[in-house]
C-alpha positions, 0 to 999 in steps of 0.5 A, spaced: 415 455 898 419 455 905 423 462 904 431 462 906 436 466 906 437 465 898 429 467 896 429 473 892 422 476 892 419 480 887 413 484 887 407 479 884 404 481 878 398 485 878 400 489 885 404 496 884 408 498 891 408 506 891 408 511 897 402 515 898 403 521 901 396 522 903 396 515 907 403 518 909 405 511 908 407 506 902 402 502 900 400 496 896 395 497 890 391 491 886 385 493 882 380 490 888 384 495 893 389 497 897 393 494 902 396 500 907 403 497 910 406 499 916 413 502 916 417 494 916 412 491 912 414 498 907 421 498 907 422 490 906 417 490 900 421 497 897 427 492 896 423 486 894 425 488 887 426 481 884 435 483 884 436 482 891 436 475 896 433 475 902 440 475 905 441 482 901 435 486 904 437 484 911 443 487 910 440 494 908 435 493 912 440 492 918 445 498 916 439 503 914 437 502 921 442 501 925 439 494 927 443 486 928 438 479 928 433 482 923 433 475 918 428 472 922 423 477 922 424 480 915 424 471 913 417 471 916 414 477 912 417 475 906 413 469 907 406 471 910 406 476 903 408 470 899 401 467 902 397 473 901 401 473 893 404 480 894 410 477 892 413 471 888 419 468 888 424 469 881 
């Protein structure tokens, strides 16, 4: 699925976002493992809460640090973690 402005991502089943204070990072568990996020991929997953479009996220994304021009970046994770079935889409 192409991802837009529109898509509103959420957490696919079987995997939990959490912080780990031990990692000093967020990261994403599922019962073979875990992937550690760096801080982007952290921050655009924390919001991914299946309320949200893409247009939202970026928004807060964009207030949250002070940034403009972020879409096609947080577009591009979005879809990466679609591929790796981090998220899907409601």
């Amino acid at each position: 699925m192409t991802v837009t402005a529109d898509t509103v991502p959420r957490v696919a089943p079987g995997f939990r976002l959490q912080w780990e204070p031990a990692q000093d990072c967020h990261v994403l568990l599922y019962p073979e493992g875990m992937v550690k996020l760096n801080q982007s991929a952290g921050e655009i997953m924390k919001r991914c809460d299946g309320e949200k479009p893409v247009a939202a996220i970026v928004a807060e994304l964009e207030q949250a640090f002070n940034a403009q021009g972020l879409q096609p970046d947080v577009i591009a994770f979005v879809e990466m973690a679609g591929q790796q079935r981090w998220l899907a889409w409601t």
